[in-house]
C-alpha positions as CSV (number, residue, x, y, z in Angstrom):
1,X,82.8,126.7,74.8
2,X,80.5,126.7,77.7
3,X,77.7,124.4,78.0
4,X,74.9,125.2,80.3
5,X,73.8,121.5,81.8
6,X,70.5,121.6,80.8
7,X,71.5,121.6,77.2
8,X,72.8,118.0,77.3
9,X,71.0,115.4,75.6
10,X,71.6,111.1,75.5
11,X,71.4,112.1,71.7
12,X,75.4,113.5,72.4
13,X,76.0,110.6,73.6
14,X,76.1,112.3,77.2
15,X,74.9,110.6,80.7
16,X,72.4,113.2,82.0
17,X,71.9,111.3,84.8
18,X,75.0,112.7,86.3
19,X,75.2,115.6,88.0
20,X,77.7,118.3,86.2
21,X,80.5,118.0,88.7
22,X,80.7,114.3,88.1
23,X,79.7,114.3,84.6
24,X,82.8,116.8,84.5
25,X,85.3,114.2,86.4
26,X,84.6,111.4,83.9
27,X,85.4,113.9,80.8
28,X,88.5,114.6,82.9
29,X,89.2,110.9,83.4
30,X,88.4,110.4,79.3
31,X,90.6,113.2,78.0
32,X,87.5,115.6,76.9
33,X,89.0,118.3,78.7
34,X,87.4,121.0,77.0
35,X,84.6,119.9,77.9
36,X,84.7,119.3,81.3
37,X,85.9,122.8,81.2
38,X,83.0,124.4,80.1
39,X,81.0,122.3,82.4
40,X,82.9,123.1,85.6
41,X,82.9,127.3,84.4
42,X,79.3,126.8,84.3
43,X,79.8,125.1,87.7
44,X,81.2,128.6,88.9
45,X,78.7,131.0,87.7
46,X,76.4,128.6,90.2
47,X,78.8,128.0,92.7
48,X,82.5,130.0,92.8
49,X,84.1,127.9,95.6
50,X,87.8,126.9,95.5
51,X,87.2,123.1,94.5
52,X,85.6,124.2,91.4
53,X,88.2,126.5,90.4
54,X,91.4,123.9,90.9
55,X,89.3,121.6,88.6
56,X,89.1,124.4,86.3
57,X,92.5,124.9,86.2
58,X,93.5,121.2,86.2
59,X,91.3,121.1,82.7
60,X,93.5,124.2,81.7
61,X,96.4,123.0,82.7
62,X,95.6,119.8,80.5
63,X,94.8,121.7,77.6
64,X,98.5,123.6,78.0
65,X,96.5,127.0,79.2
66,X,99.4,127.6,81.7
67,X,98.6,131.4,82.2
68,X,95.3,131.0,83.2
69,X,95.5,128.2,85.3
70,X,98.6,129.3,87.0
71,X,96.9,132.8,87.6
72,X,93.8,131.2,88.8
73,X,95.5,128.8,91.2
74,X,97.6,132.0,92.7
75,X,94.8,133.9,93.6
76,X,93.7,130.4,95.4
77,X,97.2,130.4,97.2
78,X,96.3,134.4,98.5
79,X,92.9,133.2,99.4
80,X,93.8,130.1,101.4
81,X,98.2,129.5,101.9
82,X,97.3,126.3,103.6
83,X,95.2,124.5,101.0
84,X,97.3,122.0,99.6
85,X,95.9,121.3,96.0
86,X,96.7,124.2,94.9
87,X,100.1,124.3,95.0
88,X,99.8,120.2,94.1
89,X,98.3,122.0,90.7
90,X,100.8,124.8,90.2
91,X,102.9,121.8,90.6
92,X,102.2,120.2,87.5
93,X,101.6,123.2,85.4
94,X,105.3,124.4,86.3
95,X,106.2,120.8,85.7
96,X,104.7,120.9,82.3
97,X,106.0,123.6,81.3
98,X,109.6,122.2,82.4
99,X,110.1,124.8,84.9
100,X,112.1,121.7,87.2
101,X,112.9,124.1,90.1
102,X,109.8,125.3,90.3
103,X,107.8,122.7,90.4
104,X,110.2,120.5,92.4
105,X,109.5,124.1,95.1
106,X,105.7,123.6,94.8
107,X,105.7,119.6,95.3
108,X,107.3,120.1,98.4
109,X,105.3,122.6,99.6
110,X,102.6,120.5,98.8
């Protein structure tokens, strides 16, 4: 579900004085992680930069949507090795998925 930011409305009981990116934060922070996710893939088709994406994929990861998270953040890894969140993010998906050694690998390569 993607919603573009114009379409949201004080009727939904949504703060349009926010921009999207922090609008998208306080859904994070309240659990509506589907929708921060369609407001930060709406946030890419604007803007594709890294940030964006590991919020993405944190709102995946949160919704147990390993494959496209993890496959998002490892194309951030080949872009940039030496950007930390990422592997902080692959971190807790592997965790999540109990996949100990791996994610014990990525936290210390964090």
């Amino acid at each position: 579900m993607s919603i573009s930011f114009g379409q949201y409305d004080r009727s939904l009981g949504m703060d349009v004085d926010l921009p999207p990116m922090a609008l998208a934060n306080r859904y994070m922070a309240q659990g509506q992680y589907k929708l921060a996710e369609g407001i930060f893939r709406d946030e890419l088709l604007r803007n594709d930069v890294p940030a964006v994406k590991q919020q993405l994929s944190n709102a995946l990861i949160m919704q147990k949507k390993y494959h496209e998270a993890d496959t998002m953040l490892r194309n951030l890894v080949m872009l940039d090795s030496n950007a930390e969140g990422n592997y902080w993010f692959l971190g807790i998906s592997a965790d999540r998925q109990e996949q100990d050694e791996r994610a014990l690998f990525l936290y210390k390569k964090y």
